[in-house]
C-alpha positions as CSV (number, residue, x, y, z in Angstrom):
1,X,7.2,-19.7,-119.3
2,X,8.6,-23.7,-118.9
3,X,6.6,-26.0,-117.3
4,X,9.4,-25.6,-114.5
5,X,9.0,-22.0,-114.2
6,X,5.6,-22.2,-114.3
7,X,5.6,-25.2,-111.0
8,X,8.1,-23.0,-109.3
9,X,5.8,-20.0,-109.4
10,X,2.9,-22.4,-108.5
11,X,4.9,-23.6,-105.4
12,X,5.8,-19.7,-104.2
13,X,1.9,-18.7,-104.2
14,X,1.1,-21.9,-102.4
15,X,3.8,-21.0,-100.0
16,X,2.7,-17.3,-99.2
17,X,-0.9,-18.4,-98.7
18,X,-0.4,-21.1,-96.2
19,X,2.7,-18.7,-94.2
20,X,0.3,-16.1,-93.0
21,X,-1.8,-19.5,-91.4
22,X,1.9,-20.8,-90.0
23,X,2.5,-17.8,-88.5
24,X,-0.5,-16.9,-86.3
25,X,-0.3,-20.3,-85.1
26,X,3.3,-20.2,-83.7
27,X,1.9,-16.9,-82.1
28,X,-0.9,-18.7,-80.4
29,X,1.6,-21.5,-79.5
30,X,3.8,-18.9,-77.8
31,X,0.8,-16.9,-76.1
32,X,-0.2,-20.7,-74.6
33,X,3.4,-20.8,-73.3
34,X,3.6,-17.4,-71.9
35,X,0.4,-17.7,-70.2
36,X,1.4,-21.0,-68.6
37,X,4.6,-19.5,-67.7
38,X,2.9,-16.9,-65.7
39,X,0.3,-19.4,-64.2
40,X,2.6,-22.4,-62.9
41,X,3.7,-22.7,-59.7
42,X,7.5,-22.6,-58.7
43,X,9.1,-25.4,-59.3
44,X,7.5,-26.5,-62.1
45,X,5.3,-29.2,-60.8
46,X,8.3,-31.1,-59.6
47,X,8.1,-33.8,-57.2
48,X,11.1,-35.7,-55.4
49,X,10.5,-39.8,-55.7
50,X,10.6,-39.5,-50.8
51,X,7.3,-37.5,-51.4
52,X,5.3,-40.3,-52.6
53,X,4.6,-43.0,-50.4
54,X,5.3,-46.8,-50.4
55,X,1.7,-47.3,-51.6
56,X,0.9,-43.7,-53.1
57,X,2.6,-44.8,-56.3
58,X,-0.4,-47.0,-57.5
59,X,-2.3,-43.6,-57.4
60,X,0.0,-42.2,-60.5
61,X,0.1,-43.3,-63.9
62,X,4.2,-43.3,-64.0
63,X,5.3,-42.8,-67.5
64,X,9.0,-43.8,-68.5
65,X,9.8,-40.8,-70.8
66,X,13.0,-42.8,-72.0
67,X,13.4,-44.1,-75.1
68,X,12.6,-48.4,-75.4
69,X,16.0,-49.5,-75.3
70,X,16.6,-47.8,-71.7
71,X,13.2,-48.8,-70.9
72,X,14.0,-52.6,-71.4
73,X,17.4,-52.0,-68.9
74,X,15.3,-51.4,-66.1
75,X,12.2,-49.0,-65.2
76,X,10.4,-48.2,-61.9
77,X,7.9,-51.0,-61.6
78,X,4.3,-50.1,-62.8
79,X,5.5,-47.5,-65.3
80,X,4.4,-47.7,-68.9
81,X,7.2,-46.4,-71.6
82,X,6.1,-43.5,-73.3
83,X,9.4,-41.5,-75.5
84,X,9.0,-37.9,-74.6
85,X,9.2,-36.3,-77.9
86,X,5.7,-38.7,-78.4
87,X,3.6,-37.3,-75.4
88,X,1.8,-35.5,-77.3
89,X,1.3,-37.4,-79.5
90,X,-0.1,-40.3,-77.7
91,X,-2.2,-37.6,-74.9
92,X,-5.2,-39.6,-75.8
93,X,-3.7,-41.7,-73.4
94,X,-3.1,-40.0,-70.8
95,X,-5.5,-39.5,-68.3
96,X,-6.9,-36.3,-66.8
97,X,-8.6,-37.3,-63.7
98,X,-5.7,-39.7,-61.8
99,X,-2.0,-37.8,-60.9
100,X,0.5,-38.4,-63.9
101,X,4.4,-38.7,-62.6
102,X,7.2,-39.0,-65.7
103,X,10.8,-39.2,-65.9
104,X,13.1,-39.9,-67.4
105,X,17.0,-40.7,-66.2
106,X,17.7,-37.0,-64.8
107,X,14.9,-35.3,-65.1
108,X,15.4,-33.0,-68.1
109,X,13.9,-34.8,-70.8
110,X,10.6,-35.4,-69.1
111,X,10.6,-31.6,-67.9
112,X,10.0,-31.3,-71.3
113,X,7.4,-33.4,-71.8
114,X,5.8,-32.6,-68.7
115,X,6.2,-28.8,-69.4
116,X,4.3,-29.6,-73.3
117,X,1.2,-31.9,-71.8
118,X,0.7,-28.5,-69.0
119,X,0.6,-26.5,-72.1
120,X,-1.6,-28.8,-73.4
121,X,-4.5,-28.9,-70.6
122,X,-3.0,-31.4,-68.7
123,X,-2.9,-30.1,-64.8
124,X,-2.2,-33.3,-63.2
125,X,1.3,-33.8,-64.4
126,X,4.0,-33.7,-62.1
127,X,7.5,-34.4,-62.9
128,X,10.1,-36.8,-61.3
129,X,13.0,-34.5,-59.5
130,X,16.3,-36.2,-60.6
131,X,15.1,-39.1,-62.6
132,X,15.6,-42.7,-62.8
133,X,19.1,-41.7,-61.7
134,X,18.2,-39.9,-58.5
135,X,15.7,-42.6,-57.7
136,X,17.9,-45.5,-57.5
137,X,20.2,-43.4,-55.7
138,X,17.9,-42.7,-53.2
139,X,16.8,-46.5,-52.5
140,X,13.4,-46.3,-54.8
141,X,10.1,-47.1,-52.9
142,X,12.5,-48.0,-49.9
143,X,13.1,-44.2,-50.1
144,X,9.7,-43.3,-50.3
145,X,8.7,-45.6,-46.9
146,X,11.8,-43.9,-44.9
147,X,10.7,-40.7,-45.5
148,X,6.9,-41.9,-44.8
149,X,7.9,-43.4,-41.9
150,X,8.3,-41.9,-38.5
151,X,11.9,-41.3,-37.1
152,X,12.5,-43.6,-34.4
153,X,14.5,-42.9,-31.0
């Protein structure tokens, strides 16, 4: 047997041993997901930008889920950029024990992100309906102090 064969064998019993390991945790993975699937409200933990008062936003640790570039084009004020595929990642900071908002610029991307950190543990993570995009559209904070606001006559 050549010292090629001999790695190649070495490399397919390595393989095999660590598979079985792999495996059983992409099951548990999936069990986590289908128990949160069957624990989570409707909706998601969605939130629409009029639900959150003027003031309430100091409340929420608002992550920007976009990546830096779209970060540096503009952000909602007070929101820390945090790239979506690194949530988990960086979970160590993000708190448990304050209300977590992210987002992103329609509200897909941080779904997921939002959707892994539940998963995770987190329970306080809600995510921005519609995005940046839907935000600005809707007058930012000015949106959130109409809606706040009482109708006048």
């Amino acid at each position: 047997m050549t010292i090629r064969h001999t790695t190649l064998a070495a490399l397919a019993a390595a393989t095999l041993a660590f598979a079985p390991a792999a495996w059983a945790d992409k099951a548990a993975a999936i069990d986590e997901m289908e128990a949160y699937l069957e624990f989570v409200d409707y909706g998601g933990g969605v939130m629409f930008a009029e639900q959150i008062g003027k003031d309430d936003w100091k409340k929420f640790l608002v992550i920007d889920a976009r990546d830096a570039g779209q970060f540096a084009k503009g952000h909602i004020p007070g929101a820390v950029n945090m790239d979506w595929r690194q949530v988990l990642a960086k979970r160590n900071d993000i708190p448990r024990d304050r209300p977590v908002l992210i987002y992103c610029n329609t509200g897909s991307l941080s779904a997921q992100a939002g959707f892994a950190l539940r998963v995770a543990g987190w329970d306080n993570v809600r995510i921005l309906q519609g995005g940046m995009e839907e935000w600005k559209a809707k007058g930012g904070f000015d949106a959130a102090s109409k809606a706040t606001r009482p109708a006048s006559h």
